[in-house]
C-alpha positions in Angstrom: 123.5 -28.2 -8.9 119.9 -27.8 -6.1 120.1 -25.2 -3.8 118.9 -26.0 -0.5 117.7 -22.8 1.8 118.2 -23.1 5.7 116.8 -21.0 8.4 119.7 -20.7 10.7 119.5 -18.4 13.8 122.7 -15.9 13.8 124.1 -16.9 17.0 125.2 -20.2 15.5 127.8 -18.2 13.3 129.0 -16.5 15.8 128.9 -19.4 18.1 131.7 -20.8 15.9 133.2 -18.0 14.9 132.3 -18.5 11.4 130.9 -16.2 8.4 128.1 -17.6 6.2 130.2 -19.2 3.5 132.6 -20.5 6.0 129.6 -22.6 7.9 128.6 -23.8 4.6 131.5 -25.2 3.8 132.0 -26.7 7.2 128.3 -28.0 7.4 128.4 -29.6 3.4 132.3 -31.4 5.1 130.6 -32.4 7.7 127.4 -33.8 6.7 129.7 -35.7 3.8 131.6 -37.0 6.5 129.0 -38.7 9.2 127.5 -39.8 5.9 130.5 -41.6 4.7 130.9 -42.5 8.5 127.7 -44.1 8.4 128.1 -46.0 5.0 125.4 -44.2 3.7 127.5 -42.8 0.3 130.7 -43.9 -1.0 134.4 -42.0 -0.5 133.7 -41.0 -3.9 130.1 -39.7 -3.3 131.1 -37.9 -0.1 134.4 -35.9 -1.9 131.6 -34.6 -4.3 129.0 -33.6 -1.7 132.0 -32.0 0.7 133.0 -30.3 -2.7 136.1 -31.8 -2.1 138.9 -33.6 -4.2 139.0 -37.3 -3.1 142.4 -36.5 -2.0 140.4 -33.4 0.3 138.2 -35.4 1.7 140.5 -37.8 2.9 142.1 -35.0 4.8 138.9 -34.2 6.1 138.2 -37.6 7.6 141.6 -37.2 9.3 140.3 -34.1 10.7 137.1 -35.2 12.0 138.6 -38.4 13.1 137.0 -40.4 10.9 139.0 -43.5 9.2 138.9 -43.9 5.6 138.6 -47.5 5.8 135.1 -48.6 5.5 136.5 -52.4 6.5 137.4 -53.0 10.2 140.2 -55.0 10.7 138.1 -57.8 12.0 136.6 -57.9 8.6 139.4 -57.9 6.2 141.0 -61.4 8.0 137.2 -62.3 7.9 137.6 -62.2 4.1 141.3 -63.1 4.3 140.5 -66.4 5.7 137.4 -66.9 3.4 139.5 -66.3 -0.2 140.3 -69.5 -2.1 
C-alpha cells in the first residue's frame, strides 16, 4: 500500500472534533465516496479505497446521502425499452 503525507493545519481536527486517525478514516470514506459519486471508480474500487467491505461502503453512501445506484431511473427504462 503508498502512503500519502498531508500538511493539515490542527484546527481542522479540532474543527470536527476528530483525532488524527479518526480524520483519516473520514477523509479516505469520503473521498471514496464523491469519487464513486462522480463515476470516477467503481462500488468495488471505492469499498477498497474507503478501506471498507462492499457491504461498508454501501452504508457509507447511505450516510453521505449518496445512492448506490449508478443508473438513474430515467436510464434503466431507457434500456428497458431498448432490450430485444
Amino acid at each position: 500500500m503508498t502512503q500519502l503525507t498531508l500538511d493539515m493545519p490542527i484546527s481542522a481536527f479540532s474543527a470536527l472534533h476528530k483525532d488524527q486517525n479518526e480524520f483519516t478514516r473520514e477523509m479516505r470514506i469520503a473521498a471514496a465516496v464523491k469519487w464513486y459519486e462522480l463515476e470516477l471508480v467503481s462500488q468495488g474500487r471505492a469499498a477498497e479505497i474507503a478501506g471498507l467491505t462492499r457491504a461498508e461502503f454501501i452504508t457509507a453512501l447511505g450516510q453521505y446521502k449518496v445512492t448506490p445506484f449508478q443508473y438513474t431511473a430515467e436510464e434503466v427504462l431507457e434500456d428497458l425499452a431498448h432490450a430485444d
